[in-house]
C-alpha positions as a printed Julia matrix, in Angstrom:
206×3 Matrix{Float64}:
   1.06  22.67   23.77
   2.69  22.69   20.79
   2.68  25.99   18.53
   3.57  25.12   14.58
   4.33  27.68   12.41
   6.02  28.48    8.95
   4.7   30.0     5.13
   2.15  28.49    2.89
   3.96  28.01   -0.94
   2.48  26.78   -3.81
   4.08  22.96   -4.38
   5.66  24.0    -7.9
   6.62  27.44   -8.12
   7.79  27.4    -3.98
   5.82  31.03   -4.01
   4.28  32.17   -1.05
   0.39  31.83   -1.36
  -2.62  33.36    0.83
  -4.31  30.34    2.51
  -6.74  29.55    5.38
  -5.43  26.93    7.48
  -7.58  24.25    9.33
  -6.49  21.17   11.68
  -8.35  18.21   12.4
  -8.41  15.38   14.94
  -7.28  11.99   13.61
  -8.5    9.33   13.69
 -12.42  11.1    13.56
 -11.41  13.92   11.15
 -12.98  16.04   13.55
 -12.21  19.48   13.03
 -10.85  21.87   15.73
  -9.91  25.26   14.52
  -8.76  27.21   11.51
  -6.63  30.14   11.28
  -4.81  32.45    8.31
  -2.07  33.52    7.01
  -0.48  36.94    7.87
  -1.37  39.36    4.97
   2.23  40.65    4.74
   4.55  37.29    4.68
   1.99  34.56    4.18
   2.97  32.68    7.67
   0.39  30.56    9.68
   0.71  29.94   13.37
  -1.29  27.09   15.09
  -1.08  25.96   18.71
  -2.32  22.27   19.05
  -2.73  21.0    23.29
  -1.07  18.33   24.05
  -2.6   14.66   24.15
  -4.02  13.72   20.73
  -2.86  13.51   16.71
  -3.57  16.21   14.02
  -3.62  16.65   10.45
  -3.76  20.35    9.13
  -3.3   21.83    5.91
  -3.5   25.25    3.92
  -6.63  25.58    1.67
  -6.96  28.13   -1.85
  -8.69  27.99   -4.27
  -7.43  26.13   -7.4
  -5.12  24.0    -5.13
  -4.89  20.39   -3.39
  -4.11  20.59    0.12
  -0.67  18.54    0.94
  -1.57  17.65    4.47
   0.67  17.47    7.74
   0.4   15.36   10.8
   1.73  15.63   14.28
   1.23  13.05   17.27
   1.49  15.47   19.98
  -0.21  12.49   22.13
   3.1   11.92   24.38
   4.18  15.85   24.34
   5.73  16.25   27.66
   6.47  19.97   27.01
   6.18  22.96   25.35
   7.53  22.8    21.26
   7.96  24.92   19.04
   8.05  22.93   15.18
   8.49  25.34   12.18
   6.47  23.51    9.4
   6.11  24.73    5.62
   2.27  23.39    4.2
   2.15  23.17    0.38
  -0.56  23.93   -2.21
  -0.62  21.51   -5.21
  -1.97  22.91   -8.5
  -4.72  20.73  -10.03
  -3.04  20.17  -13.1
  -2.72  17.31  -16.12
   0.08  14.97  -14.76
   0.79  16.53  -11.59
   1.77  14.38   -9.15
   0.37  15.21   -5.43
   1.09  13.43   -2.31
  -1.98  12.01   -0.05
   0.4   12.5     3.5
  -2.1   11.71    5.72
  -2.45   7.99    4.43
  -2.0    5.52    7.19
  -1.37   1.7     6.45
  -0.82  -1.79    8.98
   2.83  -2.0     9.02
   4.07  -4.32    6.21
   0.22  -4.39    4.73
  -2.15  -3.03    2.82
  -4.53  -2.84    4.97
  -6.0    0.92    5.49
  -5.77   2.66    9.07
  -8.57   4.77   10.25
  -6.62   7.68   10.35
  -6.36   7.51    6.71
 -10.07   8.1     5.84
 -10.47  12.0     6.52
  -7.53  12.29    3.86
  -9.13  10.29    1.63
 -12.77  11.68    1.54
 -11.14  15.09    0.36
  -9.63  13.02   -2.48
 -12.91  11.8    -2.81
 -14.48  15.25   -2.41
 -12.2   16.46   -5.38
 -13.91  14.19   -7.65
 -16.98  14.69   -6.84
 -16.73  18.27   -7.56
 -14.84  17.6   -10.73
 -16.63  14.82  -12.48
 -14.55  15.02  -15.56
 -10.83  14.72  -13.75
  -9.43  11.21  -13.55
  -6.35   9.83  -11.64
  -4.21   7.39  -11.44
  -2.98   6.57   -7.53
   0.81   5.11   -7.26
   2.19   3.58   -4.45
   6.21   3.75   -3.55
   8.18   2.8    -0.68
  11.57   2.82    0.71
  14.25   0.45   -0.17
  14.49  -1.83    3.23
  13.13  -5.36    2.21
  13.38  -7.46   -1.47
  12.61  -5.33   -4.3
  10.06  -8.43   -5.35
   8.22  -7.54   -2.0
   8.06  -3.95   -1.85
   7.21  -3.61   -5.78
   3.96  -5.78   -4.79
   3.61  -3.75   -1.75
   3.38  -1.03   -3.37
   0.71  -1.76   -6.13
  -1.58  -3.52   -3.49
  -1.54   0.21   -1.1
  -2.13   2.13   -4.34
  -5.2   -1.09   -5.0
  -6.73  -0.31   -1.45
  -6.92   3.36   -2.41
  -8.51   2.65   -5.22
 -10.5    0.35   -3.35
 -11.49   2.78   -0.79
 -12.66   5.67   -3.32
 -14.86   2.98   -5.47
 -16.75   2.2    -2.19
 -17.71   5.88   -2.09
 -19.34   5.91   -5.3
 -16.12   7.47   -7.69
 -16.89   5.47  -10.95
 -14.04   2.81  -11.42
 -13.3    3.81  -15.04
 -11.95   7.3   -13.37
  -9.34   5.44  -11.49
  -6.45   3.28  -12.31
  -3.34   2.09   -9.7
   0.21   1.88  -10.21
   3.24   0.59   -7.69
   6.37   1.84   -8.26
   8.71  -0.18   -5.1
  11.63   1.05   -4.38
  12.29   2.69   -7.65
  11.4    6.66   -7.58
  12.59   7.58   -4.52
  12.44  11.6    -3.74
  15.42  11.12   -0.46
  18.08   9.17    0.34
  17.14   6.12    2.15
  20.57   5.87    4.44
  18.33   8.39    6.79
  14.58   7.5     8.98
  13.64  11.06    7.19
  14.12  10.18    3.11
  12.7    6.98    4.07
   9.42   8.12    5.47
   9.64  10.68    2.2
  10.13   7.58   -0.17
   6.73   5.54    1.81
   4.19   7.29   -0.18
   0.79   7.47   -2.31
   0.43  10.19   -4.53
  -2.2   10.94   -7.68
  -1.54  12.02  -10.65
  -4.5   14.06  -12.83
  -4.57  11.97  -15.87
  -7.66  14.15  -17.49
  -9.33  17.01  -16.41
């Protein structure tokens, strides 16, 4: 097994926050278990058996989950991975980061494992039929910035894409692609380049 652990904080203020935790089974969305933070020090612990991937995430109220994923499908022995989960505030031009999105290497083409991450997005507008977004795309900076700028704007179109074919009106949605050009880590490391491969939405009006 593996056993993850570490605090719940709120994305913008890095304050601890009181959260219920939940983990799913990708690519079904499945989920398995839930489980809380301590009421003292606001730290989750998780233990997830070996052989499949999971997404989990913290849940409050008033807050976006920022999901996590870990393939423990070739664990070959016990870990232990300390992993802070972050609460985004629904707020006017907030940017928050869709981690569990899953795309065909060099493509825009959606992977399965994508869609329980997106029907929460699409949950959160359903619930909130006055917010609307706007979905960017970045990436890292291997590759012509031609390519990746296009990249970009076609994974941020297939989001789009994927929320208008569950019924969110297309006037609440509008896509951006950034490239290579807002990059949150350096990309001399595998790490700030995963960071720098994102989608993220920003509440436009709420």
């Amino acid at each position: 097994v593996v056993l993850v652990y570490g605090k719940v904080l709120d994305q913008k203020t890095n304050q601890p926050i009181k959260a219920k935790i939940s983990y799913e089974q990708l690519p079904s969305g499945k989920q398995l278990g839930t489980a809380s933070t301590s009421p003292d020090e606001t730290i989750y612990k998780i233990v997830l058996p070996h052989g499949k991937n999971y997404g989990f995430m913290a849940t409050a109220d008033n807050y976006y989950s920022v999901t996590q994923n870990i393939d423990a499908s070739k664990l070959e022995a016990y870990q232990e991975l300390e992993v802070n989960l972050y609460l985004a505030p629904i707020e006017k031009d907030e940017a928050i980061r869709l981690n569990n999105i899953f795309f065909e290497f060099g493509k825009a083409t959606l992977k399965e494992e994508s869609f329980p991450e997106l029907d929460r997005l699409v949950k959160l507008l359903t619930d909130n039929p006055s917010i609307t977004i706007e979905i960017n795309g970045h990436t890292d900076d291997v590759g012509a910035d031609a390519d990746n700028l296009r990249l970009s704007q076609d994974r941020a179109a297939a989001v789009v894409s994927y929320l208008t074919s569950k019924k969110i009106a297309e006037k609440r949605l509008s896509s951006n692609g950034f490239g290579e050009t807002k990059p949150l880590a350096d990309n001399k490391s595998e790490e700030g380049k995963q960071l720098n491969r994102r989608v993220e939405f920003v509440v436009k009006t709420k």
